[in-house]
C-alpha positions as CSV (number, residue, x, y, z in Angstrom):
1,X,15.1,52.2,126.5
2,X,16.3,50.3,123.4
3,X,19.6,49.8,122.3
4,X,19.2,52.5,119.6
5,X,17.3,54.6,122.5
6,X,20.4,54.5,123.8
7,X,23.4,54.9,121.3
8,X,21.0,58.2,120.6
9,X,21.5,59.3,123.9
10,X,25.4,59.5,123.6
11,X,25.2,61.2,120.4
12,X,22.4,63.7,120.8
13,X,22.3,64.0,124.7
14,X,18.9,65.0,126.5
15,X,20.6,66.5,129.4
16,X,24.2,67.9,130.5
17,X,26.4,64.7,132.0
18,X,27.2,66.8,134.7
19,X,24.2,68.1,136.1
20,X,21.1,67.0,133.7
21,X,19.8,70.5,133.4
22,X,20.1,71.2,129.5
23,X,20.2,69.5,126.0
24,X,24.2,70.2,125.5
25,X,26.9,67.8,126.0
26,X,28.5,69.7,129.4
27,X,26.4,72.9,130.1
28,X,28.9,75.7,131.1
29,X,28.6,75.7,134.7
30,X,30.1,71.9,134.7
31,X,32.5,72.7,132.2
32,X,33.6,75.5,133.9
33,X,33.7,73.5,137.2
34,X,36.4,71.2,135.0
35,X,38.0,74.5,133.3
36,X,40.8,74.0,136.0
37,X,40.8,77.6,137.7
38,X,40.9,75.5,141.4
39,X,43.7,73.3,139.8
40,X,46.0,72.8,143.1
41,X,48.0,69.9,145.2
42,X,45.8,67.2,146.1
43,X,47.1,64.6,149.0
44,X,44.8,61.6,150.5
45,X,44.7,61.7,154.6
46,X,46.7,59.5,155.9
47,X,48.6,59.0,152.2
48,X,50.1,56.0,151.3
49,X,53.9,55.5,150.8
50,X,55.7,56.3,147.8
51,X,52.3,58.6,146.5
52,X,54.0,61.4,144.2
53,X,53.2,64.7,144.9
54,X,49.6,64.9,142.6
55,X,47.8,67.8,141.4
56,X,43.8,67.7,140.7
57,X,42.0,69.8,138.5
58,X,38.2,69.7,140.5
59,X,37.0,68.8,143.7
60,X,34.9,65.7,142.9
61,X,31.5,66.5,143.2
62,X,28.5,67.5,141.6
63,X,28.6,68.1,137.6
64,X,32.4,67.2,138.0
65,X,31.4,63.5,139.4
66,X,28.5,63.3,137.0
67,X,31.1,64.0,134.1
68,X,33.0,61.4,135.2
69,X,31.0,58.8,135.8
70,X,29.7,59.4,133.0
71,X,32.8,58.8,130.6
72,X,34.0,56.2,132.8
73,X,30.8,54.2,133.6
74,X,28.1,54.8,130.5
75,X,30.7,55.0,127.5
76,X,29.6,59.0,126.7
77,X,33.3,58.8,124.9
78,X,32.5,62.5,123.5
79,X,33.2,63.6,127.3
80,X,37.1,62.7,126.9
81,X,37.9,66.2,125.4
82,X,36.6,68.2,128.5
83,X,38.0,65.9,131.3
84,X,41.0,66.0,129.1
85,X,41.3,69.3,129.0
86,X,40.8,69.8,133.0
87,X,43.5,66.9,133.0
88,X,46.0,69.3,131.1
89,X,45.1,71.8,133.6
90,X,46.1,70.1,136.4
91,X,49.6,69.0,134.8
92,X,50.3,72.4,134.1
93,X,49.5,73.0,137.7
94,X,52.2,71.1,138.6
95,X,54.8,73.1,136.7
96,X,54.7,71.0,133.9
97,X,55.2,73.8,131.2
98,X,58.5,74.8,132.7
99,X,59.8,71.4,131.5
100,X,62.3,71.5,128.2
101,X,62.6,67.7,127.7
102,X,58.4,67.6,127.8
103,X,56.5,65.8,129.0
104,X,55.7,61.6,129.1
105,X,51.9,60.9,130.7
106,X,51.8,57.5,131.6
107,X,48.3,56.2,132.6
108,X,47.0,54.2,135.4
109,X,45.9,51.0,133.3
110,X,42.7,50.0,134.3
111,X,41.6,46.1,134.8
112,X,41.4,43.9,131.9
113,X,37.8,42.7,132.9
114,X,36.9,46.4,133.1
115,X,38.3,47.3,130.0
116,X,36.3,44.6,127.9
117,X,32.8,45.9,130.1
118,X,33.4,49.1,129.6
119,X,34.7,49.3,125.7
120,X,37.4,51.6,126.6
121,X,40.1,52.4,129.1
122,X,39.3,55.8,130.5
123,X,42.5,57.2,131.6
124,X,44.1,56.3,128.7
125,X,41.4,58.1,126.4
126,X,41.7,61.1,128.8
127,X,45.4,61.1,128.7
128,X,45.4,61.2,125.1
129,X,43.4,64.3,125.0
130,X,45.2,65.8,127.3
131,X,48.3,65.0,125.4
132,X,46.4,66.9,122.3
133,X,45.8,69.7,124.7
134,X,48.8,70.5,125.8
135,X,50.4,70.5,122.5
136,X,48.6,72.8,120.9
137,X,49.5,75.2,124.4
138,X,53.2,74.6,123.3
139,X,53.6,72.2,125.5
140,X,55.4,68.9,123.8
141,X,53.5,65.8,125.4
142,X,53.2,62.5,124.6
143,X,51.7,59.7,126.1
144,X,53.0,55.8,127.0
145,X,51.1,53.6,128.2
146,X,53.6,51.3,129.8
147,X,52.0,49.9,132.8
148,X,49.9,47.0,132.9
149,X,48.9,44.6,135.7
150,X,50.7,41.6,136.7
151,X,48.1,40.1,138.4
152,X,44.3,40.1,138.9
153,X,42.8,43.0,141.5
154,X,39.7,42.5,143.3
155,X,37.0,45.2,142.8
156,X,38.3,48.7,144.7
157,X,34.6,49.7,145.6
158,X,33.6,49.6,149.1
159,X,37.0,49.0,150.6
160,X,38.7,51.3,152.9
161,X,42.6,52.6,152.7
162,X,44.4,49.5,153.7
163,X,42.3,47.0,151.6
164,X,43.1,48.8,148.7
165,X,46.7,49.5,149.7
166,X,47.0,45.4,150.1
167,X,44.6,44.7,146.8
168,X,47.1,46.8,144.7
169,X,50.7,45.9,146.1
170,X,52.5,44.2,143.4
171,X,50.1,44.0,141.2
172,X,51.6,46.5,138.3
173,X,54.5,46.3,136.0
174,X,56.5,47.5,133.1
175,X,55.7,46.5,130.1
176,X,58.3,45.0,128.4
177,X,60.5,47.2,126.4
178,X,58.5,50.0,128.4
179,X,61.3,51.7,129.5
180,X,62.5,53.5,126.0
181,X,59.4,55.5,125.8
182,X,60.1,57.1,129.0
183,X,63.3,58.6,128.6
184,X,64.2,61.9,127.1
185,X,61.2,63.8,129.4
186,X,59.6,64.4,132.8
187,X,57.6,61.3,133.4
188,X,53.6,62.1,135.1
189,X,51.5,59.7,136.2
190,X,47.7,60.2,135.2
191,X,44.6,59.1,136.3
192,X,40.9,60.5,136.6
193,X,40.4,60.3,140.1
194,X,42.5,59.9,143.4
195,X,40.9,58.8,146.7
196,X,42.9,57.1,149.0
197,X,46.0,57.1,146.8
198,X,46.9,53.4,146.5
199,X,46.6,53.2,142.7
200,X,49.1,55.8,142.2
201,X,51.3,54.9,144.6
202,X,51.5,51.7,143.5
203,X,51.9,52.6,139.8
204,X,54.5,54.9,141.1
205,X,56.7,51.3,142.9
206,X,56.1,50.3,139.3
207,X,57.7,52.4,137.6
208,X,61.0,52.7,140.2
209,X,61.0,49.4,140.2
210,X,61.8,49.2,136.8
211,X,64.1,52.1,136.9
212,X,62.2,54.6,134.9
213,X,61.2,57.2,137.3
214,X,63.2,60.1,138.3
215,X,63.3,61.9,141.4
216,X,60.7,64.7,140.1
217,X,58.3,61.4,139.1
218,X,54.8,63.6,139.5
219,X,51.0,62.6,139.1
220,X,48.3,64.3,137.8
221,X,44.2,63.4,138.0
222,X,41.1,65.3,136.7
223,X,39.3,65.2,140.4
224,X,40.2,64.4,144.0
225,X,37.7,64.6,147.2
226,X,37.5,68.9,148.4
227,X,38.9,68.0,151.3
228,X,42.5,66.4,150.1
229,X,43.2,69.8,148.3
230,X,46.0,71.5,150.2
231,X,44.6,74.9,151.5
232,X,47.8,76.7,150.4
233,X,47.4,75.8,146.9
234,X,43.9,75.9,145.8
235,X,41.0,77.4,147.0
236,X,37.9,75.6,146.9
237,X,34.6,77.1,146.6
């Protein structure tokens, strides 16, 4: 396919990113998988030190994974406002509309190598439309994207729970002057995906590190493997 072939194929899509089964954007069964109604606790077995307790919106699977990949891996930027919206949904599922300060959603950077190949940094484009989302709920939001690496990460894929515990220790920081953004509100961390954990935890050191996270420090992510869902809090079909 030629490179108009394929700028035509984000804009006008021949199939749903989720599943592939008709000419719409996300066909309703997918975005109904990412509407958030199995929004629940999510935690990675054995789960690293420091993780915060995180809530999913999806199980990862299927249309959800197709969705995602999709945003993430083949620049179909028009996806952002769905996983966004399933992103809001799983704040909210960690009681984040009971909060009176609001609320500060702080993204997992992602690489600086994968930012330039990509064109985009995916859980910051999420976040902000989750931010969007939630606000027009009633919900004040903002995000602040604080974090950034300290140091270059090898690749994630392919390694196990300890590799990627030891790829990612250290390597995030405040940004400079980060700290301001985050006061006044209940600070979540926010990501697409959680597998084993480490990136959130890590981003979580980070942040207490630098003295900006309070005890209630919560994360959030679109999708997490069906079996890290905790039974008593969402059931998964």
């Amino acid at each position: 396919m030629g490179r108009w072939g394929e700028v035509g194929g984000l804009v006008l899509p021949s199939a749903c990113a989720g599943c592939g089964v008709v000419r719409v954007v996300v066909c309703p069964g997918c975005r109904e998988a990412l509407g958030g109604a199995l929004a629940g606790a999510v935690r990675p077995c054995p789960g690293p030190a420091g993780l915060p307790v995180v809530h999913a919106a999806a199980p990862y699977a299927d249309g959800v994974r197709g969705v995602l990949l999709a945003h993430k891996e083949r620049g179909a930027l028009t996806l952002a406002g769905v996983l966004g919206g399933a992103l809001a949904a799983a704040v909210r599922a960690g009681g984040g509309e009971a909060d009176r300060g609001g609320l500060v959603l702080v993204p997992v950077p992602s690489a600086r190598r994968q930012v330039r190949a990509r064109g985009h940094d995916p859980a910051r484009r999420i976040a902000l439309a989750a931010s969007a989302r939630l606000r027009r709920a009633g919900i004040p939001a903002r995000v602040a994207p604080v974090l950034r690496q300290r140091r270059p990460v090898a690749d994630q894929a392919g390694l196990g729970a300890r590799q990627r515990r030891e790829n990612l220790a250290g390597a995030l920081e405040v940004r400079p002057g980060g700290l301001r953004p985050l006061e006044a509100g209940r600070i979540v961390l926010v990501d697409d995906l959680i597998t084993t954990g480490a990136t959130l935890a890590e981003a979580a050191r980070a942040l207490r590190a630098a003295g900006g996270a309070q005890a209630g420090l919560r994360a959030a992510v679109v999708a997490a493997p069906a079996g890290s869902f905790d039974s008593n809090s969402a059931k998964i079909r």
